[in-house]
C-alpha positions in Angstrom: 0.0 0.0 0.0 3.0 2.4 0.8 4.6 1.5 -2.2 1.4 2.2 -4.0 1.1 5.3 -2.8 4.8 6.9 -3.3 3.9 5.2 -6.8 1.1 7.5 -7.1 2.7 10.6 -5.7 5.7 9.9 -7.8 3.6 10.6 -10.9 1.2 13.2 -9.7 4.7 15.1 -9.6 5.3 14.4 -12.8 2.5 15.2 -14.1 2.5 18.8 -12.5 5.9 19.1 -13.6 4.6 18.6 -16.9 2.0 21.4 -16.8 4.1 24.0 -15.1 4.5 27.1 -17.0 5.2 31.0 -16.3 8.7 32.6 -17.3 10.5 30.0 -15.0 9.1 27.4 -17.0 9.6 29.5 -20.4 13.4 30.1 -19.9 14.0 26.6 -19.1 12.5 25.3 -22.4 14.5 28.3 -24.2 17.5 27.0 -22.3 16.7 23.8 -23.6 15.9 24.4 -27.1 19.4 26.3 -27.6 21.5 23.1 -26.1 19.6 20.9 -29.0 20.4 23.5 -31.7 24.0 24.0 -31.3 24.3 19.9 -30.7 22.7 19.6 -34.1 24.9 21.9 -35.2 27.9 19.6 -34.6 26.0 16.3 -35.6 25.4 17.7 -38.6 29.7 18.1 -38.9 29.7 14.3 -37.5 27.5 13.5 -40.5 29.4 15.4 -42.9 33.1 15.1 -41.5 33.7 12.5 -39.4 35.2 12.5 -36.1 38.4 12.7 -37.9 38.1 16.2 -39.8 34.8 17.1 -37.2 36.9 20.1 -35.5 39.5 20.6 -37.8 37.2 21.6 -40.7 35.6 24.4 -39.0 36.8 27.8 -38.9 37.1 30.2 -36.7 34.2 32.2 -37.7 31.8 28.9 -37.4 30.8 29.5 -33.5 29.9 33.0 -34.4 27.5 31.5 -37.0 26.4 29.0 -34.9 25.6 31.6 -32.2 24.1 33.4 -34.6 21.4 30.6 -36.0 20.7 29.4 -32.2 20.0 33.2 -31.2 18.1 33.8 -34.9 15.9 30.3 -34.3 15.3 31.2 -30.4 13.4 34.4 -31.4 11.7 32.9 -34.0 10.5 30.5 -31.8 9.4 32.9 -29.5 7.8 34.9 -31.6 5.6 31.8 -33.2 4.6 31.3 -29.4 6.4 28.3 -28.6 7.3 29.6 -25.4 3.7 30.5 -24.0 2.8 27.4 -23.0 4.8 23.9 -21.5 6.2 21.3 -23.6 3.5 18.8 -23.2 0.7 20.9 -24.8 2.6 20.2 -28.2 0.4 19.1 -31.0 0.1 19.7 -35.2 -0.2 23.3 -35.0 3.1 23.5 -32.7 4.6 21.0 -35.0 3.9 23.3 -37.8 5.3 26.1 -36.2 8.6 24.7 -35.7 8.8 23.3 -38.9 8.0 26.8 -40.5 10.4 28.7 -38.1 13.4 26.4 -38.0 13.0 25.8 -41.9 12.7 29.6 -42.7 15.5 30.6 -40.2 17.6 27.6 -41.6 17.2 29.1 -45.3 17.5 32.5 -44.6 20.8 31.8 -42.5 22.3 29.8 -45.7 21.2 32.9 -48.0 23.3 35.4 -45.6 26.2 32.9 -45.2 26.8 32.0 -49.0 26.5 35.8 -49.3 29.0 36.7 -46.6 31.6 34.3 -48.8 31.9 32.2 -45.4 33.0 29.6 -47.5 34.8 27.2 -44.6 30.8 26.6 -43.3 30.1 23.7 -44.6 27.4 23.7 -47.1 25.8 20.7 -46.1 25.8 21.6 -42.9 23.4 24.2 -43.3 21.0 22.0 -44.8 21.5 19.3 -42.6 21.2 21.7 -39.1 17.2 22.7 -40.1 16.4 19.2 -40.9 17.9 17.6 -37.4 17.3 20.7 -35.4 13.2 19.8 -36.2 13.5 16.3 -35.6 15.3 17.4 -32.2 13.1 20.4 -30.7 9.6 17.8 -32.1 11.3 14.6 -30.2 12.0 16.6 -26.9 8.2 18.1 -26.6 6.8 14.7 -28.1 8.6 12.8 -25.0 6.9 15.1 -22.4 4.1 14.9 -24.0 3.8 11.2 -24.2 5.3 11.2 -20.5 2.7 13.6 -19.1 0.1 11.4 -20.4 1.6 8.4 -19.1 1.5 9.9 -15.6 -1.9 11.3 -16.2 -2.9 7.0 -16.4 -1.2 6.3 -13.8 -2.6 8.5 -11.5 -5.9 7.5 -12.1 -4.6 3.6 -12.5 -3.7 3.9 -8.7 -6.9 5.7 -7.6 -9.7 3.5 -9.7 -13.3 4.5 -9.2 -11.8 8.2 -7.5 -13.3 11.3 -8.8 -10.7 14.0 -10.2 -12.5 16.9 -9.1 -11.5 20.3 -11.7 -12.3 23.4 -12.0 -13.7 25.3 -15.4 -12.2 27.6 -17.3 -14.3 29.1 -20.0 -18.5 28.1 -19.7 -19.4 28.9 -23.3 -20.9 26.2 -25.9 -17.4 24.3 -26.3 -17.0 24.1 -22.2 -21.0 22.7 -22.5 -19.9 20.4 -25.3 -17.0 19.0 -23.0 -18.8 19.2 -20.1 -21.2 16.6 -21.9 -18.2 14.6 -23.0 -16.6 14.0 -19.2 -19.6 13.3 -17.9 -20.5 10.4 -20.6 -16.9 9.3 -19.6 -17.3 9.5 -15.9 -14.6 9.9 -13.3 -14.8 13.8 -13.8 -16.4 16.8 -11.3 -16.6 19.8 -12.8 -17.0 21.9 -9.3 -17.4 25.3 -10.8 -16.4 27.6 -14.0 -15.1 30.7 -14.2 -15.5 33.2 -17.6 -15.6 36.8 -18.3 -18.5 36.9 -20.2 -20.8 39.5 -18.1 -23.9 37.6 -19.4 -22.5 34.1 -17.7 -21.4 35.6 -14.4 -24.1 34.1 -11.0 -25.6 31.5 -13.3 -25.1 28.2 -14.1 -24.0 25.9 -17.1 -25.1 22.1 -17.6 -26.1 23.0 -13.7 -22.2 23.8 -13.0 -22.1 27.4 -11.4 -20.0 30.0 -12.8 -18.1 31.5 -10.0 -16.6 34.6 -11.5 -14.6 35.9 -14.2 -11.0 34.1 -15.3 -8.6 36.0 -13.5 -10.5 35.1 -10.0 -9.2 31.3 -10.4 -6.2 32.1 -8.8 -8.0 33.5 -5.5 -10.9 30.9 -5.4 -11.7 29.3 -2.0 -12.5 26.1 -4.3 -8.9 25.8 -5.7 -7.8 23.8 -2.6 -10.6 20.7 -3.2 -9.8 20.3 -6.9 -6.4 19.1 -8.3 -7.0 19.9 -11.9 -8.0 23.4 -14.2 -9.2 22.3 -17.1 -9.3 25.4 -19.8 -12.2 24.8 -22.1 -11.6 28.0 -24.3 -10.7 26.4 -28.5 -7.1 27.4 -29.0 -8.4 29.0 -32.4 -9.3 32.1 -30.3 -6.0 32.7 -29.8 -5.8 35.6 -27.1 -8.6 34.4 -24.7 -7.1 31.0 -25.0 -3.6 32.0 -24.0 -4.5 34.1 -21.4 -6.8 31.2 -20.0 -3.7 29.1 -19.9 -1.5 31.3 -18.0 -4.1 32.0 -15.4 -4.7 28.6 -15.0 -1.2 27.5 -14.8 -0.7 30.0 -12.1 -3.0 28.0 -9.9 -0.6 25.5 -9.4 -2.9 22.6 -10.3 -2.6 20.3 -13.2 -3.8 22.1 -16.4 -5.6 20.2 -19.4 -6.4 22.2 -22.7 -9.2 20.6 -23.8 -7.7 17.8 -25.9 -10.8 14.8 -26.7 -7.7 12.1 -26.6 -6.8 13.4 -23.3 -9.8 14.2 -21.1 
């Protein structure tokens, strides 16, 4: 039973670690992301070289170029919204994004250095460093990803027939559509939603009550009886989506964007 239950709190971690955002969160994954892009960088030299001629046929210019590509593909990245949210909310639109950041960055880069008559970088090099720099960034956010969910089953492996209670954020018709998908797959309690619609605010949806508007999650005396925030707002409304998910990582609690395959 004891092992059980460090079993359980082992992944409940996990899972939580998994959600975390905020600039903590944001810098790390930057942090990351730059490590992976100047290691593909030097595969790509392994690929083309050798181990032999790996150092000795770069120049001396080459780690300004390389500084130069990581710093050009962090802002991109940035800028496309990578950083916004935690690895394991990583799905085809992400996927895109880093495909049509690193890919753009890793074409414009080759333009400027052919230009620049940096002839000692490797040509190949700078079509191999897009194409493994994608594989690497997609592979690192597709392992949390996987791992989160992993944990996500385990926790409610070691807890069968428990209740994950949650609260709501967003109560407009695609919270009522998931609301009516959790509770056809049971083991869900919806306590309460919160949304800023002034229309919304003292009555309830699908009977749950909304409590407030978003940004009064944080302060709620219900946050301490629920372990998850689920944000129920479709990503394709981009700003109210984003700011849901940073109010709702704030909280602490486990977040789930409303993903079918995962609640």
């Amino acid at each position: 039973m004891q092992e059980s239950g460090t079993s359980e709190g082992l992944w409940k971690r996990v899972a939580q670690l998994a959600s975390r955002g905020g600039p903590g969160a944001a810098a790390l994954a930057a942090f990351s992301d730059a490590l992976a892009l100047a290691a593909c960088w030097h595969l790509a030299y392994l690929f083309r070289m050798g181990v032999e001629r790996w150092q000795p046929a770069r120049a001396w210019y080459d780690d300004y170029v390389l500084a130069a590509m990581v710093c050009a593909n962090l802002l991109g990245l940035a800028w496309a919204g990578l950083y916004r949210m935690p690895w394991r909310f990583f799905g085809f639109a992400e996927l895109s994004r880093v495909v049509a950041v690193v890919g753009g960055v890793g074409v414009v880069g080759g333009v400027v250095v052919v230009s620049a008559e940096l002839s000692k970088v490797a040509r190949s090099v700078l079509v191999l460093h897009p194409v493994f720099s994608i594989l690497a960034l997609c592979l690192m956010r597709m392992v949390v990803r996987v791992v989160w969910e992993h944990a996500q089953r385990q926790v409610a492996a070691a807890q069968p027939g428990a209740v994950r209670r949650a609260l709501l954020l967003g109560a407009g018709p695609s919270a009522q559509v998931l609301v009516q998908r959790l509770r056809g797959q049971g083991g869900w309690l919806v306590v309460a939603a919160f949304d800023d619609a002034p229309a919304l605010q003292g009555r309830s949806v699908l009977g749950i009550p909304v409590k407030g508007r978003l940004g009064a999650v944080a302060e709620s005396k219900l946050l301490p009886k629920v372990d998850y925030v689920i944000v129920a707002i479709p990503p394709a409304q981009e700003a109210e989506h984003a700011r849901a998910m940073e109010l709702a990582y704030r909280t602490g609690k486990t977040v789930v964007p409303w993903e079918p395959a995962v609640v």
